[in-house]
TIDRENKOL-205409 format. One line per 5 residues: number of its first residue (from 1); their letters; for each residue x, y, z of C-alpha. Coordinates in steps of 0.2 Angstrom, whole numbers. Layout:
% TIDRENKOL-205409
NUM = a = X,Y,Z  ... $
This chain:
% TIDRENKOL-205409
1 = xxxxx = 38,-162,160  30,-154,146  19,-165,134  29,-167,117  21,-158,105 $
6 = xxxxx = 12,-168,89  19,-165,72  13,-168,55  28,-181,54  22,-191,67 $
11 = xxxxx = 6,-194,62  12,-198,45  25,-212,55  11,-218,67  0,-220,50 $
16 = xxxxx = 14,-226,39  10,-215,26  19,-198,18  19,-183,27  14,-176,13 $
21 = xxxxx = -2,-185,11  -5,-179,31  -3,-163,26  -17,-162,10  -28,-173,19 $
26 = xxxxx = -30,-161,35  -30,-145,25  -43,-153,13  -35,-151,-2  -35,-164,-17 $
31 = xxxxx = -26,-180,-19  -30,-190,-4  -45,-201,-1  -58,-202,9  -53,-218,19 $
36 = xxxxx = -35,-212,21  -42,-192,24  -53,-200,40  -39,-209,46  -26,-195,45 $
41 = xxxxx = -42,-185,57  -46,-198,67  -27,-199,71  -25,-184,74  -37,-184,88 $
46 = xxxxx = -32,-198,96  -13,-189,95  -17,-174,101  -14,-164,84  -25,-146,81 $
51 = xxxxx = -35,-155,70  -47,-139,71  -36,-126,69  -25,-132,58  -43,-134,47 $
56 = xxxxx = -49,-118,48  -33,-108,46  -22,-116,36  -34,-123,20  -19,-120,7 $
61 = xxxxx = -10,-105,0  -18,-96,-14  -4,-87,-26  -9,-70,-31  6,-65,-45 $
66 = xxxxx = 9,-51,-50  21,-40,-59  29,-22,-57  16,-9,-65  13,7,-70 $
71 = xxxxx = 7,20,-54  -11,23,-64  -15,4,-61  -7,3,-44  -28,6,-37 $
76 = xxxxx = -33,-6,-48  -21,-21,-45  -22,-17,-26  -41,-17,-26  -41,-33,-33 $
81 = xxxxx = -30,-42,-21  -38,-36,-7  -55,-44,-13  -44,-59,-16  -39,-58,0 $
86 = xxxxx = -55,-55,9  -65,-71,1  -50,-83,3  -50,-79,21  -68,-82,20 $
91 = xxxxx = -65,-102,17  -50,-102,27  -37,-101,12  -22,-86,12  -18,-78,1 $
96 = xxxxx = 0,-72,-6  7,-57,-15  21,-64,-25  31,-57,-41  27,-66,-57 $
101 = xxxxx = 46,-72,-57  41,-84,-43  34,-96,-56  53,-98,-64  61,-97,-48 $
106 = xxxxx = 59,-118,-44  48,-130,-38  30,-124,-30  28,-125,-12  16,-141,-5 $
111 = xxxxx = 5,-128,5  1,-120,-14  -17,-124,-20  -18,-113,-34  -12,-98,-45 $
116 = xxxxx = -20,-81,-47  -12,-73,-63  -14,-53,-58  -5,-48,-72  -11,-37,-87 $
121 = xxxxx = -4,-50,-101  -11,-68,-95  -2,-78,-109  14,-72,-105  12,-84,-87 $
126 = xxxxx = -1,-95,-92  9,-109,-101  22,-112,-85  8,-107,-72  -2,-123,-80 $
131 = xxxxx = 12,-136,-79  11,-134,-59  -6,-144,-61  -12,-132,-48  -27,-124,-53 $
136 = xxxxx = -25,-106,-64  -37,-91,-65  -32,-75,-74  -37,-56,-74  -43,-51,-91 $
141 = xxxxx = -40,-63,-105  -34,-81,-108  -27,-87,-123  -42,-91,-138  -48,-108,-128 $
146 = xxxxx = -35,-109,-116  -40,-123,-100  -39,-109,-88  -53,-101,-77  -53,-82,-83 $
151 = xxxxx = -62,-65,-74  -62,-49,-85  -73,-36,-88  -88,-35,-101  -78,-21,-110 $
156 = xxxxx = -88,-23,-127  -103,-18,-116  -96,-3,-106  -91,3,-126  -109,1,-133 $
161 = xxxxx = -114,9,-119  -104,24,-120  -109,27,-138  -128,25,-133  -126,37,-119 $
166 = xxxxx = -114,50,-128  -128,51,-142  -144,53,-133  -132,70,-127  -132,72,-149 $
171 = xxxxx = -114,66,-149  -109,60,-169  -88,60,-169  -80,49,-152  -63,47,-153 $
176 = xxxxx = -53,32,-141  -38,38,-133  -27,22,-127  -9,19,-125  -6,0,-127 $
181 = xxxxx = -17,-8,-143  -10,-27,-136  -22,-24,-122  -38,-34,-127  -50,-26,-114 $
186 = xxxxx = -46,-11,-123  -47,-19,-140  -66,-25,-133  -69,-7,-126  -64,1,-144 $
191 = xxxxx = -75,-12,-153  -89,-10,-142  -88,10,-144  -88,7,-165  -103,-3,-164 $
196 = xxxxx = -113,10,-153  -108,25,-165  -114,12,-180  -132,13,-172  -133,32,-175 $
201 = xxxxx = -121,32,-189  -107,43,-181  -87,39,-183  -75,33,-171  -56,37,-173 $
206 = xxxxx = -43,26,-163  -29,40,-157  -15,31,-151  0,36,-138  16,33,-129 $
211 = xxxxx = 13,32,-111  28,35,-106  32,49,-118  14,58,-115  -2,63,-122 $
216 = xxxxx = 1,81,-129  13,79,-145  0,65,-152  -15,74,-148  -10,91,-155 $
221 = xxxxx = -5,82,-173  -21,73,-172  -29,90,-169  -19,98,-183  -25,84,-194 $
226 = xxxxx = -43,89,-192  -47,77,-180  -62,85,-170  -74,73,-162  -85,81,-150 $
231 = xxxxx = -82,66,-137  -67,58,-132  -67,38,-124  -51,36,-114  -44,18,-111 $
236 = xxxxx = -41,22,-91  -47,36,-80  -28,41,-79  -27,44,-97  -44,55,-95 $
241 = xxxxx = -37,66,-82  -23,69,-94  -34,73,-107  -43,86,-95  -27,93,-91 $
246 = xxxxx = -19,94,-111  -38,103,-114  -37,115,-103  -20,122,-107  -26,123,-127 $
251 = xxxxx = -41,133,-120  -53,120,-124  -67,119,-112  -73,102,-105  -86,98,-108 $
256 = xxxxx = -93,115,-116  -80,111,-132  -78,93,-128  -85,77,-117  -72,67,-110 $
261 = xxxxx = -74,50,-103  -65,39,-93  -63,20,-85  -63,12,-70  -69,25,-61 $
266 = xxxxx = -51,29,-49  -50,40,-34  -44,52,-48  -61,52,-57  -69,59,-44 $
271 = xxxxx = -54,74,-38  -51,81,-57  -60,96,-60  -74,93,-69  -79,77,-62 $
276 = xxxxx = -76,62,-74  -89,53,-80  -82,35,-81  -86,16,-81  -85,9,-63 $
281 = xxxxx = -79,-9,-64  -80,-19,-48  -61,-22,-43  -65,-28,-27  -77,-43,-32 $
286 = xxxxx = -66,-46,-47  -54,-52,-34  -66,-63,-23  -73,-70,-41  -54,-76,-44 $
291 = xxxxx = -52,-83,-29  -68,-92,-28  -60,-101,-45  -46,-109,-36  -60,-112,-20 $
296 = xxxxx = -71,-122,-30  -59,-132,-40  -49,-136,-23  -64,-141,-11  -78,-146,-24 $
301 = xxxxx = -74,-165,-33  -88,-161,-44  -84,-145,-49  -64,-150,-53  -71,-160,-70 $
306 = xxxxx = -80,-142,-74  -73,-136,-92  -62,-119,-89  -74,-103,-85  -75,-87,-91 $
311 = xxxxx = -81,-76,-79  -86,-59,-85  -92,-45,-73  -104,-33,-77  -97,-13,-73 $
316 = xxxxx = -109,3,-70  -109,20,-81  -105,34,-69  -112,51,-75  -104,66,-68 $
321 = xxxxx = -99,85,-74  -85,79,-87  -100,74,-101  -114,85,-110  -122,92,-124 $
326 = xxxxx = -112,88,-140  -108,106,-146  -114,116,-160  -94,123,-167  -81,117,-168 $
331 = xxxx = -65,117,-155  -55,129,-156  -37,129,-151  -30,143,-144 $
């Protein structure tokens, strides 16, 4: 007769303790002492349980919430899970895709051992994510002093650094073409570009746009309103591709007429005719930095009484054909 396979229950029956508490102290997880943590493993050899498998593959669940998104940061988002991905398998934890709705839809799974807020406004999750008492990290920006870990970008950076660049090409007027002003990335990236320009006393204007209803109408009133800079900053690399496109029906010549630049540096930058100069930020990593978050806080004591991080990786300028010498005149329109 086959031998009765062991189950978490029985352990807890045999030990006289929670199933529950069987379950976090095999996995590793928080919560359970050390006594009763090597008593649940010294039970489970005596039982027979797959002490060493159910250690190595089954740490915890790590959420990874996200939310419907625009096609332009479909890359992105997917770049970043799969890093997520790759360094929770690292430690033996999963990682799962779920909708953002999942935090409203009831009660946390016991397997959960922390949440991953992939979603381009943090706040709007943060406040529920943090009454799971799970450990939270978010992509981008946490609430002003919010006890949350946090991974961005240093966008003020990647903006100075444009300006810096743009000018030693004799670059004076920049121009930051973005869609969505609540983003604070792009708010960083803007400030950052001002700053730069300050340095070599050039001007900066802020042209703003509806996504959804498209670049050209704004870019032509901005034209016909004098607005000329000899270098234009785009917010995404999918916006820069547009920009490229818009020019090029007006007969204006990048970058002969105009520099453009771009963000991100997507499979896009690197397809559009010209090439697009861009800012390459590490999508990947960005994902593993996440998950190591919830990794320390869950297997670490000493690191769960750390004060919330924030976690900021540094990006790489990407020079290609889409960028050169400021020039002498003035676009023309055609």
């Amino acid at each position: 007769m086959a031998r009765k396979r062991v189950t978490l229950q029985d352990l807890a029956d045999a030990l006289g303790i929670s199933k529950f508490s069987v379950s976090r102290a095999l996995s590793g997880k928080p919560g359970v002492g050390e006594g009763t943590r090597r008593r649940v493993e010294d039970a489970a050899r005596e039982m027979g349980y797959p002490l060493v498998t159910e250690q190595a593959q089954n740490r915890g669940q790590i959420w990874f919430l996200r939310q419907e998104i625009d096609r332009v940061s479909t890359e992105l988002w997917s770049n970043i899970l799969l890093g997520a991905e790759q360094e929770a398998e690292a430690y033996g934890f999963t990682v799962i895709p779920k909708q953002a709705h999942s935090l409203f839809d009831g009660p946390i799974d016991e397997a959960v051992v922390g949440l991953i807020l992939a979603v381009p406004y943090p706040e709007e999750l943060s406040g529920i994510a943090s009454q799971s008492n799970l450990p939270v990290v978010c992509s981008g920006y946490a609430a002003p002093l919010e006890h949350i870990d946090q991974v961005s970008g240093t966008d003020w950076e990647a903006g100075i650094t444009i300006a810096r660049y743009l000018a030693t090409l004799g670059h004076r007027k920049f121009a930051f073409v973005h869609g969505d002003a609540r983003l604070l990335g792009r708010a960083e990236r803007f400030r950052g570009l001002c700053d730069g320009a300050k340095e070599f006393d050039g001007t900066v204007d802020d042209l703003v746009f509806d996504e959804q209803a498209g670049l050209r109408k704004p870019l032509l009133d901005y034209m016909d309103a004098g607005g000329k800079p000899s270098a234009l900053f785009c917010a995404h690399d999918g916006i820069a591709v547009s920009v490229i496109s818009e020019l090029a029906l007006l007969g204006i010549r990048v970058p002969e007429d105009v520099s453009v630049v771009g963000f991100n540096d997507f499979i896009s930058a690197s397809q559009v005719a010209p090439r697009l100069t861009t800012i390459r930020t590490p999508h990947v990593e960005w994902g593993a930095a996440m998950t190591r978050c919830i990794v320390d806080r869950v297997s670490n004591p000493r690191f769960r009484a750390v004060p919330p991080l924030r976690i900021n990786l540094v990006p790489e300028l990407i020079i290609r054909e889409s960028t050169g010498p400021a020039s002498l005149l003035p676009w023309q329109r055609k």
